[in-house]
C-alpha positions as CSV (number, residue, x, y, z in Angstrom):
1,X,0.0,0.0,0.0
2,X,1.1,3.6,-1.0
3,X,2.7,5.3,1.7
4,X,0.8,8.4,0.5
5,X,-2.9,8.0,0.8
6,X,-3.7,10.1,-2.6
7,X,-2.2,8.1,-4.4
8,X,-4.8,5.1,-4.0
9,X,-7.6,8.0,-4.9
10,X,-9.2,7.7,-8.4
11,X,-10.0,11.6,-8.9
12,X,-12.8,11.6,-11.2
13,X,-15.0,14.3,-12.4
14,X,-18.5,12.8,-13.5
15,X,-20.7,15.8,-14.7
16,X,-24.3,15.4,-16.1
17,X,-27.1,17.6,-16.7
18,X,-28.4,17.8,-14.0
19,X,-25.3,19.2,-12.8
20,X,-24.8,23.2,-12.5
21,X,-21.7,25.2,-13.5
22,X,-21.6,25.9,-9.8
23,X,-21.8,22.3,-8.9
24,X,-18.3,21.7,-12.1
25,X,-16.6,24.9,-9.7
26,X,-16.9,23.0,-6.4
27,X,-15.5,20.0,-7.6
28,X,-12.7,21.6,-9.4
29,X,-11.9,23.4,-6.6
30,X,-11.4,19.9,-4.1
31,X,-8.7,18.9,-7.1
32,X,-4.9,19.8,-5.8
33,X,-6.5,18.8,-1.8
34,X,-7.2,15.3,-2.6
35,X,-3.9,14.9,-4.7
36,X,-2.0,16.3,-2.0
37,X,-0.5,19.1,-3.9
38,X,-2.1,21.7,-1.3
39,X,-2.7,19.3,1.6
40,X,-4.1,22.5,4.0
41,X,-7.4,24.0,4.2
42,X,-9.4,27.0,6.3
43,X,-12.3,28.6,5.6
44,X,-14.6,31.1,7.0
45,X,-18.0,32.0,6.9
46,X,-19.7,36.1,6.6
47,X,-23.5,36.3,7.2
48,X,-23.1,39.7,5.3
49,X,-20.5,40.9,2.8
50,X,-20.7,44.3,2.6
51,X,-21.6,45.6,-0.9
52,X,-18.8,46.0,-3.6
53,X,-16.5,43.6,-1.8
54,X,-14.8,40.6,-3.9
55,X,-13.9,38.4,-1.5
56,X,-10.6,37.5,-3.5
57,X,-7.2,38.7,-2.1
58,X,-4.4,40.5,-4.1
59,X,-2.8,38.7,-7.1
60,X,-5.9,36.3,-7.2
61,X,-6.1,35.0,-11.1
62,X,-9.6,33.7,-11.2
63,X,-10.1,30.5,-13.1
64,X,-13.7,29.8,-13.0
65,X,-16.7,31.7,-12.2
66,X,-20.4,31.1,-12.3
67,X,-23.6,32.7,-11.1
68,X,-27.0,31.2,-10.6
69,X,-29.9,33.3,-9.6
70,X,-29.6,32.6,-6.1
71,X,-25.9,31.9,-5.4
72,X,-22.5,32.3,-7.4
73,X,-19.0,30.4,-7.1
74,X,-16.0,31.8,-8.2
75,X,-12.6,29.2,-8.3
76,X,-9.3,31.6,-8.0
77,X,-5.6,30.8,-6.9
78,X,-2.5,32.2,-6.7
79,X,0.8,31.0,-5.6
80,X,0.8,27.2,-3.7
81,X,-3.0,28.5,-3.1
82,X,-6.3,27.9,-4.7
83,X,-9.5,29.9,-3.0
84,X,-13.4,29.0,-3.5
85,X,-15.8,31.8,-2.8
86,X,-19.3,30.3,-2.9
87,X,-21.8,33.6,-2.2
88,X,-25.8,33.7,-1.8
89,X,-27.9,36.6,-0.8
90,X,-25.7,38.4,1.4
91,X,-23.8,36.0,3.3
92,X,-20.6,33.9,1.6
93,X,-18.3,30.5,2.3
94,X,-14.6,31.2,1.8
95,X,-12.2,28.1,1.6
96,X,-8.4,28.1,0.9
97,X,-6.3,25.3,0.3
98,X,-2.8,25.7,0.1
99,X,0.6,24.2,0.2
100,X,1.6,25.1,4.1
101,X,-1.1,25.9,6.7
102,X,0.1,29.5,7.2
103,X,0.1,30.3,3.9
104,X,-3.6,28.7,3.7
105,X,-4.0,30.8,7.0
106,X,-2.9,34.0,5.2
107,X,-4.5,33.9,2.4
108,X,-8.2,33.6,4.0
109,X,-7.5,36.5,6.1
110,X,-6.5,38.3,3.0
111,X,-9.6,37.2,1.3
112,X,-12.1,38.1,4.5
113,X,-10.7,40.8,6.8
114,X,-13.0,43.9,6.6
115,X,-15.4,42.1,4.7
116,X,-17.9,41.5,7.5
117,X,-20.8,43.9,7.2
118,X,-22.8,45.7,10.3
119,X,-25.6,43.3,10.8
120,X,-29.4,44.3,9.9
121,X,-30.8,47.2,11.8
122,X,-34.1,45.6,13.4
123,X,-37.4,47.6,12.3
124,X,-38.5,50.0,14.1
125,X,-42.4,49.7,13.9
126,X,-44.4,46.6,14.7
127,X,-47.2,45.1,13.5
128,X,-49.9,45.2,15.7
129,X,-54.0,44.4,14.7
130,X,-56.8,46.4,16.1
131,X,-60.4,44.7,16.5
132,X,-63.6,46.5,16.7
133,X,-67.5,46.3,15.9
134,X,-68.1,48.0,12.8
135,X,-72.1,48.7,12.7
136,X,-71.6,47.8,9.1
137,X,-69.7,44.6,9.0
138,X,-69.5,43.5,12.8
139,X,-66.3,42.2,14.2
140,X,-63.5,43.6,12.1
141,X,-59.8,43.5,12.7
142,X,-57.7,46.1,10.7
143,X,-53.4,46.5,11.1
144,X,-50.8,49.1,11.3
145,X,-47.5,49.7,11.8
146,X,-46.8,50.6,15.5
147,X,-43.5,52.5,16.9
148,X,-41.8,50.7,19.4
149,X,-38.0,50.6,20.7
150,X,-36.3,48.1,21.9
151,X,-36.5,47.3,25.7
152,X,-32.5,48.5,26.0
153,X,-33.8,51.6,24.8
154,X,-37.0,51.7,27.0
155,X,-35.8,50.0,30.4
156,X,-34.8,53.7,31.8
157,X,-38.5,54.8,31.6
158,X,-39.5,52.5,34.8
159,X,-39.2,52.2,38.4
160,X,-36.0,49.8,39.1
161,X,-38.3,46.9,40.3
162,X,-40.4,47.3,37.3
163,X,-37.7,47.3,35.3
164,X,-36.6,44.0,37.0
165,X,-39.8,42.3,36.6
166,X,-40.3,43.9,33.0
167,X,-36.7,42.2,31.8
168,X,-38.0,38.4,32.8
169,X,-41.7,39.5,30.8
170,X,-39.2,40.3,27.8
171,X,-37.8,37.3,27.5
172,X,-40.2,35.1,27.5
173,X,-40.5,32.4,24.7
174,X,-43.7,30.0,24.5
175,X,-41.9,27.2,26.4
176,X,-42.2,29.1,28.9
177,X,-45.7,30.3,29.2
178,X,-47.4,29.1,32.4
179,X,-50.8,31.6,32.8
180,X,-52.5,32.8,29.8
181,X,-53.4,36.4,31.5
182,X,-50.9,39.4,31.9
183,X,-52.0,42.1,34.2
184,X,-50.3,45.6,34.1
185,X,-52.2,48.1,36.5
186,X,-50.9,51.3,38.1
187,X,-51.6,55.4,38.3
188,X,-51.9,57.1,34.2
189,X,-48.9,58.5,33.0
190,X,-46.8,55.6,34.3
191,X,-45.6,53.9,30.8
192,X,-48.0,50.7,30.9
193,X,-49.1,51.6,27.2
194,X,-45.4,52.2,26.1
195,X,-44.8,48.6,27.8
196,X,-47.1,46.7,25.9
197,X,-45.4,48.1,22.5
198,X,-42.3,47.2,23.2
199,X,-43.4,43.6,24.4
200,X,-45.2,43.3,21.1
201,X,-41.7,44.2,19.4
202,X,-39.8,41.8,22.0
203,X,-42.2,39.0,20.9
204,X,-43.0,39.7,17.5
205,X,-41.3,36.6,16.2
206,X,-43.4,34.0,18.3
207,X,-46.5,36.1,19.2
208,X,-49.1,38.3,16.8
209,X,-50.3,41.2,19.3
210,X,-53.7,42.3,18.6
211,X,-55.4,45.2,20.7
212,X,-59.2,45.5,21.5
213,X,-60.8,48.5,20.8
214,X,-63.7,48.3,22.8
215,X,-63.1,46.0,26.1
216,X,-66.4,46.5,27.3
217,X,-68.3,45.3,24.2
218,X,-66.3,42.2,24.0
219,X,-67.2,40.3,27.1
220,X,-70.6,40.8,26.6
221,X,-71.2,39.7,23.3
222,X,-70.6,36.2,22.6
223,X,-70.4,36.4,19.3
224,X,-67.8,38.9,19.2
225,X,-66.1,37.6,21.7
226,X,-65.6,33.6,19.8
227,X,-64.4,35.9,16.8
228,X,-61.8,36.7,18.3
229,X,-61.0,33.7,20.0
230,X,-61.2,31.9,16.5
231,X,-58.5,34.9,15.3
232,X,-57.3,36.3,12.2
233,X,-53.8,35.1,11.1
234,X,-51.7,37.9,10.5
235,X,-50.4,35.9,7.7
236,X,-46.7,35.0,9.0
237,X,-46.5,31.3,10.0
238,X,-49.0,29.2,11.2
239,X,-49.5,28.0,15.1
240,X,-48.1,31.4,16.3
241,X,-49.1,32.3,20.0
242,X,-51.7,35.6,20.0
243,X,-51.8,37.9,22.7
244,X,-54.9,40.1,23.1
245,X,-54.5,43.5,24.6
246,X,-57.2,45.1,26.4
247,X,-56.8,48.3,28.1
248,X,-58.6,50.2,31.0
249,X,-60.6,47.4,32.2
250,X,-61.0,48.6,36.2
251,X,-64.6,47.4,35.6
252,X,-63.9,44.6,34.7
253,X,-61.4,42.7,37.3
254,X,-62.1,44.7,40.6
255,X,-63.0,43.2,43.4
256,X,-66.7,43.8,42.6
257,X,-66.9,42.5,39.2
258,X,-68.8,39.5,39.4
259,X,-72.1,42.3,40.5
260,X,-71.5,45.3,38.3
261,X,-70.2,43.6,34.9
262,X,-72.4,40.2,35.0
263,X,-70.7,37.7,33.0
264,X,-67.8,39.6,31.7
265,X,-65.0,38.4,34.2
266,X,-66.3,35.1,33.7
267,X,-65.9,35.2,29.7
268,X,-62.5,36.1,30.5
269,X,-61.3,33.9,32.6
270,X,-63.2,31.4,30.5
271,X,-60.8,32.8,27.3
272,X,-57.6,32.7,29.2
273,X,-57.6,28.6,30.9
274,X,-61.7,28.0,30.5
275,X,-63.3,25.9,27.9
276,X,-63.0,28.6,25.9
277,X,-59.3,28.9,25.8
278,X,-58.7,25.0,25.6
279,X,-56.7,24.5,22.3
280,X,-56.2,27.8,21.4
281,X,-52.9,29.9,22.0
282,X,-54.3,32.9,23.3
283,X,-52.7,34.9,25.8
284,X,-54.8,38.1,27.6
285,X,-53.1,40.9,28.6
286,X,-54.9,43.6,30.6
287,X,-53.8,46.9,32.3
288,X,-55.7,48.7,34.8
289,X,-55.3,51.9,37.3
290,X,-56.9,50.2,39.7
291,X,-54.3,48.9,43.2
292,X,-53.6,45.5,43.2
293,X,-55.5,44.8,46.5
294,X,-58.8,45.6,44.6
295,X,-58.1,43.4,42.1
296,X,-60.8,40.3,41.9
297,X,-59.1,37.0,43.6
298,X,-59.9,35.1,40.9
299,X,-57.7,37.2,38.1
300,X,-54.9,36.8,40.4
301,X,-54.6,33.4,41.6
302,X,-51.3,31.5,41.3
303,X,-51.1,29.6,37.8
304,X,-53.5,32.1,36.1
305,X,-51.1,35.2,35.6
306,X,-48.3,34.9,33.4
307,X,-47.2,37.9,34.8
308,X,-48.6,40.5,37.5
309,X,-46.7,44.0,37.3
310,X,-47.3,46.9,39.0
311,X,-46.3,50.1,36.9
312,X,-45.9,53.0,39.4
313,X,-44.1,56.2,39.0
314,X,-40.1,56.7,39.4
315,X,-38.6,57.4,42.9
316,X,-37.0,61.1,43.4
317,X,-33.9,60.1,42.4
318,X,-34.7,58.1,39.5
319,X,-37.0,61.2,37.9
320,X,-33.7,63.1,38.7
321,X,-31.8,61.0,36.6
322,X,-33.9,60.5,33.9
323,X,-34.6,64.6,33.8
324,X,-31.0,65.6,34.2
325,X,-32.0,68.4,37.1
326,X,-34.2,68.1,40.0
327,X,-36.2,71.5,39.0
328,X,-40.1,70.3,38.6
329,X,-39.5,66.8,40.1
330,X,-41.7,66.3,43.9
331,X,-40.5,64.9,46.7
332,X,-42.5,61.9,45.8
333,X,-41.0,61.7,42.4
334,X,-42.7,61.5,39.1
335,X,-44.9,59.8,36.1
336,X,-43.3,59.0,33.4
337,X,-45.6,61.3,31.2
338,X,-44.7,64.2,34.1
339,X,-41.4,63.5,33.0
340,X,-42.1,64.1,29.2
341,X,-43.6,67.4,30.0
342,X,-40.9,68.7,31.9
343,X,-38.4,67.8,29.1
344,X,-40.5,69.6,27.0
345,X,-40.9,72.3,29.2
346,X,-44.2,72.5,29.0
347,X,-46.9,71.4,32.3
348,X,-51.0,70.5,31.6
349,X,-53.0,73.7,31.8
350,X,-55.5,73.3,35.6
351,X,-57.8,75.5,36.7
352,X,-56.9,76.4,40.5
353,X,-59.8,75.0,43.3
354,X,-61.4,78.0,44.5
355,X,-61.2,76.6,47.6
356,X,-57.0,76.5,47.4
357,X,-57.3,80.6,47.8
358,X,-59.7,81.8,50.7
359,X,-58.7,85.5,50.1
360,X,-59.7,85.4,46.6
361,X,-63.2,86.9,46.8
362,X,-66.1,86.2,44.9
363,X,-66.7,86.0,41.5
364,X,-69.5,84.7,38.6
């Protein structure tokens, strides 16, 4: 037996038609490796080549080249070196054999420094779906484009134990969904809103976010309500998880609930792990000023919430540090919208109680 292993290798080229010139440039290309005549090989892979750049290094005589409508391989070599640059879309596979494993080293770096592009800025809107009762054509869902940073860029806006229990919410994936319902409740102003877009954003790739226009109407018709538990696919892939946003629902899940909204909290729970949720993967978020002692038992029992956060404004210090000066901020601290205004330097116009001013006399 040969001491040298090549040397028992038939190298045959068998090309058909159903063979593509790319397919004849790969194979050329493994030629002088299999011999043994440039027994070394590295390669690299770029998810994006930035624009304009040829991947070949300096003194590259290019032997071969072929282009397809998806993909394109060019064969090139220089000296005691032979490159392959296979390229699709953006990205690209760079291998170099050569005679010495520096040189094949060398000439790869050669090839591929720089070449890496900035990777794709993530879009800054989301797509979010809005349901409402049309009087013309009854349960109707309609979609737009939605602004929304990224978390990094919104985490500042809250309270630090918001913040804390907001970075857990973010990162949720479907494995690990335990409740169906999502409770956000806290004073106006405090960012719940501004929450839910980013979470929509933070989710889009699992989860299609649709918001309810009118709450109230939906628990109390049925056949509204099993519209939307059916859903509308946004058109992406199929067995993505939903999550339906309804906003402002104190009525709904205070303690009283069960006497002033009849079978409303009942519908909803009955959405969320009921009958009525069985089979489907719908998750519920709500938001709510109301305190989370008034909140009804049943929302908030362990295993129904997947998460229970309560929004409230930034401490003193925090609205100092988001502001940049303590001028405006109370001793209690501050809203996130009181924080906006002061940055804009503007306050809401108020009429002063009449009763605040005992000196100010009478008047129509």
């Amino acid at each position: 037996m040969s001491a040298n292993p090549e040397a028992t290798l038939p190298i045959r080229l068998n090309v058909d038609d159903s063979d593509s010139p790319s397919d004849v440039v790969d194979a050329l290309f493994l030629g002088r490796f299999a011999t043994g005549e440039q027994p070394f090989s590295h390669s690299s892979s770029i998810d994006r080549v930035k624009k304009g750049v040829s991947l070949l290094p300096p003194g590259a005589k290019v032997l071969r080249a072929a282009r397809d409508d998806d993909r394109s391989a060019t064969l090139a070599e220089g000296d005691g070196w032979t490159l392959l640059v296979s390229r699709w879309n953006r990205g690209a596979d760079v291998t170099v054999t050569a005679t010495s494993e520096d040189l094949a080293e060398r000439v790869l770096k050669q090839a591929t420094e720089g070449a890496e592009d900035e990777p794709a800025p993530v879009p800054e809107n989301v797509t979010m779906g809005f349901w409402y009762v049309s009087p013309r054509r009854g349960p109707h869902r309609t979609t737009r484009q939605i602004a929304a940073g990224t978390w990094d860029e919104v985490r500042p806006n809250y309270t630090a134990p918001v913040a804390e229990a907001m970075d857990r919410l973010m990162k949720v994936t479907p494995d690990d969904i335990a409740g169906r319902l999502l409770l956000l409740h806290g004073p106006p102003g405090t960012g719940k809103t501004s929450a839910l877009r980013t979470l929509a954003r933070s989710w889009r790739d699992w989860c299609q976010v649709d918001c309810v226009l009118d709450p109230e109407r939906l628990f109390n018709d049925v056949g509204y309500l099993m519209d939307i538990a059916i859903g509308e696919d946004d058109g992406t892939a199929k067995g993505r998880w939903r999550l339906l946003l309804l906003e402002d629902c104190d009525e709904l899940i205070r303690g009283e609930a069960k006497h002033t909204a009849g079978q409303a909290l009942s519908r909803l729970l009955n959405l969320t792990d009921g009958l009525l949720g069985q089979g489907r993967n719908v998750l519920v978020g709500v938001t709510t000023n109301e305190d989370l002692e008034r909140l009804h038992p049943a929302v908030v029992r362990p295993g129904r919430c997947l998460a229970r956060i309560s929004v409230g404004p930034m401490t003193r210090r925090e609205a100092v540090t988001w502001l940049g000066t303590e001028e405006g901020v109370g001793r209690e601290g501050a809203t996130l919208a009181e924080l906006f205004a002061l940055r804009r330097g503007s306050t809401p116009p108020s009429v002063p109680d009449p009763r605040e001013d005992v000196d100010a006399g009478l008047y129509l």
